[in-house]
N, CA, C and O atoms as a Maestro MAE file, in Angstrom:
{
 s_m_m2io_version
 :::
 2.0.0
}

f_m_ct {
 s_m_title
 :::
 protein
 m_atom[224] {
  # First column is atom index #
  i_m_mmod_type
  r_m_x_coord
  r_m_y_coord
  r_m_z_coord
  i_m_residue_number
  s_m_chain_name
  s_m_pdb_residue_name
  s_m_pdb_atom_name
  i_m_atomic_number
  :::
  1 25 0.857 -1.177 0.000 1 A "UNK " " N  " 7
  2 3 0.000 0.000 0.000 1 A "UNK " " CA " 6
  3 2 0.896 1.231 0.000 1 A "UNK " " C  " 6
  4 15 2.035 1.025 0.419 1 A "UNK " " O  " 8
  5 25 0.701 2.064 -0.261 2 A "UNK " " N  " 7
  6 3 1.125 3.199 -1.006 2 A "UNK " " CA " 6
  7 2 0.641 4.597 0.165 2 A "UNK " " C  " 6
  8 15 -0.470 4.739 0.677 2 A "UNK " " O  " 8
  9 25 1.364 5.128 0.276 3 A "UNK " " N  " 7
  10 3 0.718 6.368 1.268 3 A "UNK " " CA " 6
  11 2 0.868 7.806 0.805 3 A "UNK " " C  " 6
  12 15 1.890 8.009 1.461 3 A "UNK " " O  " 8
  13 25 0.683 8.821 0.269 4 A "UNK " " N  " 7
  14 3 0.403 10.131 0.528 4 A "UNK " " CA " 6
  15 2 0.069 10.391 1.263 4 A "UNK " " C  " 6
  16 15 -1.073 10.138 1.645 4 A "UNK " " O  " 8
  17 25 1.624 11.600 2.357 5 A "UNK " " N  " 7
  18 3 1.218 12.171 3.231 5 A "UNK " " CA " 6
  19 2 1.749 13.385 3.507 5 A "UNK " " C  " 6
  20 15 2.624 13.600 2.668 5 A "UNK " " O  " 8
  21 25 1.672 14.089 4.102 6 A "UNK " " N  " 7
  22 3 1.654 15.687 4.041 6 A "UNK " " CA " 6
  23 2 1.947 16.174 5.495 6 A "UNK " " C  " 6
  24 15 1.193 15.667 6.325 6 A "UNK " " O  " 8
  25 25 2.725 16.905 5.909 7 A "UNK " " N  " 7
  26 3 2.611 17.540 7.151 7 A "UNK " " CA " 6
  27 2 2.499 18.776 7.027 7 A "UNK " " C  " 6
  28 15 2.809 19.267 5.941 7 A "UNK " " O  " 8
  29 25 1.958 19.748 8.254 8 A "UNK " " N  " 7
  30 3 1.303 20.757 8.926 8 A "UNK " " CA " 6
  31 2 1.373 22.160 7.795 8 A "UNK " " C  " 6
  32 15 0.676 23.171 7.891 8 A "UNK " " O  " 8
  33 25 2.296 21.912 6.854 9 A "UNK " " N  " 7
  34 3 2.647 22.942 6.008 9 A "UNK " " CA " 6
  35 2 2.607 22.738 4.718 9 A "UNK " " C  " 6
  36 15 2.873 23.439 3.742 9 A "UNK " " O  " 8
  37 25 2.080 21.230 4.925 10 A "UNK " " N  " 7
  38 3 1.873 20.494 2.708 10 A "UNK " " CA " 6
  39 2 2.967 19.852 2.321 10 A "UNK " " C  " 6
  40 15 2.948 19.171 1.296 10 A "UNK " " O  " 8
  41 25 4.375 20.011 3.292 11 A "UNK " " N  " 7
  42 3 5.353 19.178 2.854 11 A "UNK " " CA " 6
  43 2 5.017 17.797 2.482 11 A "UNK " " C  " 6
  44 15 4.236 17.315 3.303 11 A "UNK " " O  " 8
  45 25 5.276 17.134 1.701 12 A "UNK " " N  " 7
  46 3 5.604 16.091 1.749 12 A "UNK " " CA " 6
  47 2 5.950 14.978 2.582 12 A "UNK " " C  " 6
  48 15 7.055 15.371 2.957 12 A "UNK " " O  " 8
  49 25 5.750 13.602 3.269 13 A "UNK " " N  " 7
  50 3 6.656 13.285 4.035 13 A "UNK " " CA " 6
  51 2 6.738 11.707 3.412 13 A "UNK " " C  " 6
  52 15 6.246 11.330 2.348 13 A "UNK " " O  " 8
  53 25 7.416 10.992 4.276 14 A "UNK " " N  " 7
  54 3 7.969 9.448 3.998 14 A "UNK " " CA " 6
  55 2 6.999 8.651 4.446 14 A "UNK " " C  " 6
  56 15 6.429 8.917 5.504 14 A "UNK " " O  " 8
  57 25 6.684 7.589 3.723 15 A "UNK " " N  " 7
  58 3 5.886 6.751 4.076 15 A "UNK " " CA " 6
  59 2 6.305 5.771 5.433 15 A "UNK " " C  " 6
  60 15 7.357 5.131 5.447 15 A "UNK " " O  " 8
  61 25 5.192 5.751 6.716 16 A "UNK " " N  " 7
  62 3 6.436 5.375 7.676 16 A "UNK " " CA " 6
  63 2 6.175 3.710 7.494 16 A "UNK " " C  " 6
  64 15 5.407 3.086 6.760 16 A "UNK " " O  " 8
  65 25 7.223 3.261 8.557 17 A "UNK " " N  " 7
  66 3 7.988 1.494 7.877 17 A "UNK " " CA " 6
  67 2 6.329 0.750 8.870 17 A "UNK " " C  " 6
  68 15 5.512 1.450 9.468 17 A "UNK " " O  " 8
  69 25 6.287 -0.689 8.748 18 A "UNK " " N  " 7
  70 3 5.275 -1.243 9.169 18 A "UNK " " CA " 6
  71 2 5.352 -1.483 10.364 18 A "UNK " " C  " 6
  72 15 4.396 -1.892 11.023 18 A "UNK " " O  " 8
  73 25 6.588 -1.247 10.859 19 A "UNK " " N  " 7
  74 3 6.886 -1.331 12.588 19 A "UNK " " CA " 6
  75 2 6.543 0.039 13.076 19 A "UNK " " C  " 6
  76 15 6.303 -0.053 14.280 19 A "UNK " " O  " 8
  77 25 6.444 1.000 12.752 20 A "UNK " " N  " 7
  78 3 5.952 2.495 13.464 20 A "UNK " " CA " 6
  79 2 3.962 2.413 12.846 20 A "UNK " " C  " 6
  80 15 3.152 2.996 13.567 20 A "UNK " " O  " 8
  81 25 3.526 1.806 11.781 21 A "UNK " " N  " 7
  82 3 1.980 1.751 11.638 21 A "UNK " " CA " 6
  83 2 1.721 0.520 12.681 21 A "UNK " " C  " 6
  84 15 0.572 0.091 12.573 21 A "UNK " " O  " 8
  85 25 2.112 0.186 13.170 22 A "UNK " " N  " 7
  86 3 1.899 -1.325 13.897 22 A "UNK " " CA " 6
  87 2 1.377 -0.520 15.282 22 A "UNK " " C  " 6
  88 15 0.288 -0.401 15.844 22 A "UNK " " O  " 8
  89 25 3.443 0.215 15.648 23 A "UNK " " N  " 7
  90 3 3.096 0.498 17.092 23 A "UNK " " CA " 6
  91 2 2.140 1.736 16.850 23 A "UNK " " C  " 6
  92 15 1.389 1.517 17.801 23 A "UNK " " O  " 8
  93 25 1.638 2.852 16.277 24 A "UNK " " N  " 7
  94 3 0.821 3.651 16.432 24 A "UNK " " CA " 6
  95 2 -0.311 3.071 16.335 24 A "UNK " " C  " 6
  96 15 -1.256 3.842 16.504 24 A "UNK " " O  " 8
  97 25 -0.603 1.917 16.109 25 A "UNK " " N  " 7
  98 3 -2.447 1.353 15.844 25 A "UNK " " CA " 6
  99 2 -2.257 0.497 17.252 25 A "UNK " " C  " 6
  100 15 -3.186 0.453 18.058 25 A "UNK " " O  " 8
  101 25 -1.572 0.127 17.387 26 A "UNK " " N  " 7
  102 3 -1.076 -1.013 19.153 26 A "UNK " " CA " 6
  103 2 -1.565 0.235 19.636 26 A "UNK " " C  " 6
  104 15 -2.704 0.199 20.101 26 A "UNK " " O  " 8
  105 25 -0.846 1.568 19.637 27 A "UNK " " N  " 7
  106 3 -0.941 2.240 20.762 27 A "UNK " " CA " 6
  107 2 -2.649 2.677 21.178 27 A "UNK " " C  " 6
  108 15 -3.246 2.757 22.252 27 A "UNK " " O  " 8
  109 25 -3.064 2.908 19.687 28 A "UNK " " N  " 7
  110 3 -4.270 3.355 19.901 28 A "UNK " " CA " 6
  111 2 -5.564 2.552 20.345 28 A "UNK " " C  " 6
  112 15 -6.568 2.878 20.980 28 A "UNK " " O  " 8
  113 25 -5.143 1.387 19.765 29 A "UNK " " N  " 7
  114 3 -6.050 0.213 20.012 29 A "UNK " " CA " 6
  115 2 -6.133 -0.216 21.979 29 A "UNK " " C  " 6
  116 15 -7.191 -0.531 22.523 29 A "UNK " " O  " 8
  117 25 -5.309 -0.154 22.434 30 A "UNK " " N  " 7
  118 3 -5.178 0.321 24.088 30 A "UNK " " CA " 6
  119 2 -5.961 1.001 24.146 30 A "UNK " " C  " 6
  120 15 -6.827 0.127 24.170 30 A "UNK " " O  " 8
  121 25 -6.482 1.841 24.195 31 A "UNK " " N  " 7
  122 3 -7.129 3.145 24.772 31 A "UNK " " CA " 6
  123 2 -8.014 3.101 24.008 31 A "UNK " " C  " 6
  124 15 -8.002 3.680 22.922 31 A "UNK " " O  " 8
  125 25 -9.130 2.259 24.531 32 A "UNK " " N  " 7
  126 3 -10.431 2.601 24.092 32 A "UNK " " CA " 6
  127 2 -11.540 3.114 24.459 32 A "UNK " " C  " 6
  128 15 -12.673 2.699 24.213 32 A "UNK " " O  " 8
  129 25 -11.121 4.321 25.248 33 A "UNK " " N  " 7
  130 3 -11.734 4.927 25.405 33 A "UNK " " CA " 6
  131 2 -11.667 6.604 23.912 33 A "UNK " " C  " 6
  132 15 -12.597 7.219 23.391 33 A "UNK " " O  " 8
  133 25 -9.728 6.785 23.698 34 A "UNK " " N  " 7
  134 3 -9.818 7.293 22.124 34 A "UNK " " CA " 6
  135 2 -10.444 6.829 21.297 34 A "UNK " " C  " 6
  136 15 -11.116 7.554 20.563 34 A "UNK " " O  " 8
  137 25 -10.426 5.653 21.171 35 A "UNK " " N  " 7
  138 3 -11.515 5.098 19.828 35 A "UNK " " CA " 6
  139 2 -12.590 5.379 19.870 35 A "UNK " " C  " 6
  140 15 -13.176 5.645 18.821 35 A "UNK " " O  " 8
  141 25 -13.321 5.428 21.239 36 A "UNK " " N  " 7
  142 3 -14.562 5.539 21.280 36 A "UNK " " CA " 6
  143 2 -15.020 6.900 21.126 36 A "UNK " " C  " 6
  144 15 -16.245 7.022 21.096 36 A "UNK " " O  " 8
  145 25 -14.308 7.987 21.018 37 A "UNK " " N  " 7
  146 3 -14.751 9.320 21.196 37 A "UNK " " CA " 6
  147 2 -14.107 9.415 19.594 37 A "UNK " " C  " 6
  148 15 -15.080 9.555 18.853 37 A "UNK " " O  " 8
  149 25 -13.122 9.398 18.965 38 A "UNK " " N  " 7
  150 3 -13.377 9.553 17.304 38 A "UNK " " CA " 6
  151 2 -14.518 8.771 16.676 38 A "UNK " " C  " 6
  152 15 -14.938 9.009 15.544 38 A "UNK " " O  " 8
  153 25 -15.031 7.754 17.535 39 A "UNK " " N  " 7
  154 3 -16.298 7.039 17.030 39 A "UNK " " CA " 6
  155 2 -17.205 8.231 17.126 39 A "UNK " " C  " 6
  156 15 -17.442 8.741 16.031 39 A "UNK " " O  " 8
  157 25 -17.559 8.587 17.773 40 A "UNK " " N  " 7
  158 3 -18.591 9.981 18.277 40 A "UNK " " CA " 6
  159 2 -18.512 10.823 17.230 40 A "UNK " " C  " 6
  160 15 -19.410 11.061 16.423 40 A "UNK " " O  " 8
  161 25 -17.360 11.298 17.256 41 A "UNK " " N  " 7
  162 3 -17.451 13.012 16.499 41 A "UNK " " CA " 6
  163 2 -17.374 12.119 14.865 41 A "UNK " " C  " 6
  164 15 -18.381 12.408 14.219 41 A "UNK " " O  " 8
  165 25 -16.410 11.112 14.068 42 A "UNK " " N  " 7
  166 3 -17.177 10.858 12.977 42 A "UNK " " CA " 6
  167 2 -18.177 10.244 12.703 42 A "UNK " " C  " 6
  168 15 -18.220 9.638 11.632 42 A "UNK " " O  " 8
  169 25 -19.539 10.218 13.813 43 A "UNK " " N  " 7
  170 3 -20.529 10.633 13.530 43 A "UNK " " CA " 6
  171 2 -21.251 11.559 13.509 43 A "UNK " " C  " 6
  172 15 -22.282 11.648 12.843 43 A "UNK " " O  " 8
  173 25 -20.693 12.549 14.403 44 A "UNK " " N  " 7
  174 3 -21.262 13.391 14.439 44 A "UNK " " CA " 6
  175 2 -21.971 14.174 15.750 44 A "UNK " " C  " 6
  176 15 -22.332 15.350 15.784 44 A "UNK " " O  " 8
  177 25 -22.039 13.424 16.549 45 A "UNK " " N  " 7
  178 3 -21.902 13.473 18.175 45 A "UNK " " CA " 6
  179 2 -21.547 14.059 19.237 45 A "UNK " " C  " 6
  180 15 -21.381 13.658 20.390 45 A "UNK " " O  " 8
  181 25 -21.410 15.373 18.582 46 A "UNK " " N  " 7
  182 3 -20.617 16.083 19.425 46 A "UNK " " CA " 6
  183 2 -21.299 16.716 20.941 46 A "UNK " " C  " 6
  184 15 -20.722 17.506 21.688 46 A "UNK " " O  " 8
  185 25 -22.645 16.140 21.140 47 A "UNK " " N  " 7
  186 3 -23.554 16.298 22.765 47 A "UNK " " CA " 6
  187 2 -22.578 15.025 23.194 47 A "UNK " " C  " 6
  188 15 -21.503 15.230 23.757 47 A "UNK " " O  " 8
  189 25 -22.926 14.043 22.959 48 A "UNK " " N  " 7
  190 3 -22.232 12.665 23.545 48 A "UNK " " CA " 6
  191 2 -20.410 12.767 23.906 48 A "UNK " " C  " 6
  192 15 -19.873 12.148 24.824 48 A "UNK " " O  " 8
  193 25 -19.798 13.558 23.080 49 A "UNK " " N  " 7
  194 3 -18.486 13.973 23.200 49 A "UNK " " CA " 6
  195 2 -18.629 14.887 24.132 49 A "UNK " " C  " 6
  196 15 -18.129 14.365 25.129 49 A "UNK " " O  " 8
  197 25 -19.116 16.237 24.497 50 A "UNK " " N  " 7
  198 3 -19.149 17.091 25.229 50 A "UNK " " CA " 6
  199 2 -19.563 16.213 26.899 50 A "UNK " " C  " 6
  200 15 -19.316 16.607 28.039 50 A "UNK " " O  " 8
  201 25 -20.117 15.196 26.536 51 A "UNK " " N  " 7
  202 3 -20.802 14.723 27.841 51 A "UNK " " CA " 6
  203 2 -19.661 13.896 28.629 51 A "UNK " " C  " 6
  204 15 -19.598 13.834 29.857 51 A "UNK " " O  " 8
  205 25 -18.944 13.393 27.909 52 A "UNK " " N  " 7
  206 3 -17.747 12.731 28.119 52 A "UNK " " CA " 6
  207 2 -16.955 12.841 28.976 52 A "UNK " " C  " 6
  208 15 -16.165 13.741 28.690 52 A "UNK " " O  " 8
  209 25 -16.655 12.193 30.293 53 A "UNK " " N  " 7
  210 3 -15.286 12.060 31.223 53 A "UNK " " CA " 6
  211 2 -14.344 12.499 30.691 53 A "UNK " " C  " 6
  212 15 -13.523 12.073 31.504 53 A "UNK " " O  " 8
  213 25 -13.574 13.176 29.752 54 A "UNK " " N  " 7
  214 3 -12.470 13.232 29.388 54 A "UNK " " CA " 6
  215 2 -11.785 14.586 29.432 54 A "UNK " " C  " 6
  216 15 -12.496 15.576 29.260 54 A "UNK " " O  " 8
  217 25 -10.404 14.752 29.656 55 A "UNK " " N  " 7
  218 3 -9.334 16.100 30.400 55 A "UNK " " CA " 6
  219 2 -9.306 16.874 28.960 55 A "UNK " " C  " 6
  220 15 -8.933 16.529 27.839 55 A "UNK " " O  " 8
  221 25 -9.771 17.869 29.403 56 A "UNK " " N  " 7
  222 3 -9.529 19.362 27.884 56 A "UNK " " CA " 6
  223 2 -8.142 19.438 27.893 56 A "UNK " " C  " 6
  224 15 -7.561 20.213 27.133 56 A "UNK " " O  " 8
  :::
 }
 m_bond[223] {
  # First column is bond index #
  i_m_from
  i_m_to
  i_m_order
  :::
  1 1 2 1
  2 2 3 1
  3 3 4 2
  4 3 5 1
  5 5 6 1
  6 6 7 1
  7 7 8 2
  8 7 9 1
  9 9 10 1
  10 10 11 1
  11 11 12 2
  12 11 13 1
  13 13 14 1
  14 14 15 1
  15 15 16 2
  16 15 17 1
  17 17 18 1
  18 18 19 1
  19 19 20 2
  20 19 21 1
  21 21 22 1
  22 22 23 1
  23 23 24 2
  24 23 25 1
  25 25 26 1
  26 26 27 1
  27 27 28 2
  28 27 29 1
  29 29 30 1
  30 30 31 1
  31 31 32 2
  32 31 33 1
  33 33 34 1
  34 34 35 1
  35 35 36 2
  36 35 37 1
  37 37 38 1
  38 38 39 1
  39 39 40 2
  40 39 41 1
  41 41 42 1
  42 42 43 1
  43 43 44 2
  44 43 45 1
  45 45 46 1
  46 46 47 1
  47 47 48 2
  48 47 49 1
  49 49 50 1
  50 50 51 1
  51 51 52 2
  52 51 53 1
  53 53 54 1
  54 54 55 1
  55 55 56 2
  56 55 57 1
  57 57 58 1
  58 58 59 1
  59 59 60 2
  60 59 61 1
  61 61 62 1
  62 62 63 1
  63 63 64 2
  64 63 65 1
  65 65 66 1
  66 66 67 1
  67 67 68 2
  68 67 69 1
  69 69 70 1
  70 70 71 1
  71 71 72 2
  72 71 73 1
  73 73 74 1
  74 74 75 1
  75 75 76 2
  76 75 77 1
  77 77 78 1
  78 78 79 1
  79 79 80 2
  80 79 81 1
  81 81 82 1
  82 82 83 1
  83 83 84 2
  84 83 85 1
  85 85 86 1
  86 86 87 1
  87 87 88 2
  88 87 89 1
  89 89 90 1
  90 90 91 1
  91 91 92 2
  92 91 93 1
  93 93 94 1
  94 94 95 1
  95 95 96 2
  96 95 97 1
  97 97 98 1
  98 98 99 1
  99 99 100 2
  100 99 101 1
  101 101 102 1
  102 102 103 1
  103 103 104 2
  104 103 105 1
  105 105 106 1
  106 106 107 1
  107 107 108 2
  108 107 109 1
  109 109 110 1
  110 110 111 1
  111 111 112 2
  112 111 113 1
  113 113 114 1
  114 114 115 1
  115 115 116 2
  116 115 117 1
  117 117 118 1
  118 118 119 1
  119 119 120 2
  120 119 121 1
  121 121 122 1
  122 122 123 1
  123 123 124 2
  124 123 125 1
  125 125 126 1
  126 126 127 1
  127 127 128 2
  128 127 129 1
  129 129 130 1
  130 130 131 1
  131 131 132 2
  132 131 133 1
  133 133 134 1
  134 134 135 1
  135 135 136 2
  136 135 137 1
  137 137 138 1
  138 138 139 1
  139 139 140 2
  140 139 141 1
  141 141 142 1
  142 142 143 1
  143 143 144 2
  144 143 145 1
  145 145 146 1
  146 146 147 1
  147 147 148 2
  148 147 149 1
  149 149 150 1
  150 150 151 1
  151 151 152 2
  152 151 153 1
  153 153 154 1
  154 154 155 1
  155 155 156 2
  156 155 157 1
  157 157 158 1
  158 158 159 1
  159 159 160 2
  160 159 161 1
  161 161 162 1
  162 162 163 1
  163 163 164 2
  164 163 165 1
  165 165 166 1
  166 166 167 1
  167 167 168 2
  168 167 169 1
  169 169 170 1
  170 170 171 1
  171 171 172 2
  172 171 173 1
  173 173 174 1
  174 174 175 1
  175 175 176 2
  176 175 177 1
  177 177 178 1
  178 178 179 1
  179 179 180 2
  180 179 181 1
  181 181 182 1
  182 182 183 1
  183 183 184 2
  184 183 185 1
  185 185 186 1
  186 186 187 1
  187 187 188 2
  188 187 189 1
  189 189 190 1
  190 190 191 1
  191 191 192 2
  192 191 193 1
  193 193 194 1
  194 194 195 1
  195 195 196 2
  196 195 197 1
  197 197 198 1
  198 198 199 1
  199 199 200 2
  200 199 201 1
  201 201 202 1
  202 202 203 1
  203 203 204 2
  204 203 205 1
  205 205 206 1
  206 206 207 1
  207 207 208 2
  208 207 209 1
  209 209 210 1
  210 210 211 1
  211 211 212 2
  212 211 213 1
  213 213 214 1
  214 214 215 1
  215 215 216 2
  216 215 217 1
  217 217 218 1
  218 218 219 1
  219 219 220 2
  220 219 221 1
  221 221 222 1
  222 222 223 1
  223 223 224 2
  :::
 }
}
């Protein structure tokens, strides 16, 4: 798979290796309580997000 990606200014960047997509999806997959709140807002949810336990 092939990636286009871009950072904060349109640069360009490197596609990263399958050991850094691994540990960033490991990391996220832990914490499901993050998953569960990007579940929210891409639906659309943003009462259920606002209602949310979570530190601003």
């Amino acid at each position: 798979m092939s990636w286009f990606m871009y950072d904060a200014l349109g640069v360009t960047v490197d596609e990263p290796g399958p050991e850094t997509v691994r540990r960033v999806l490991d990391s996220l997959a832990a914490r499901a309580e993050v998953l569960r709140l990007f579940g929210l807002l891409v639906a659309g949810d943003i009462t259920a997000v606002e209602a949310s336990p979570w530190e601003r």
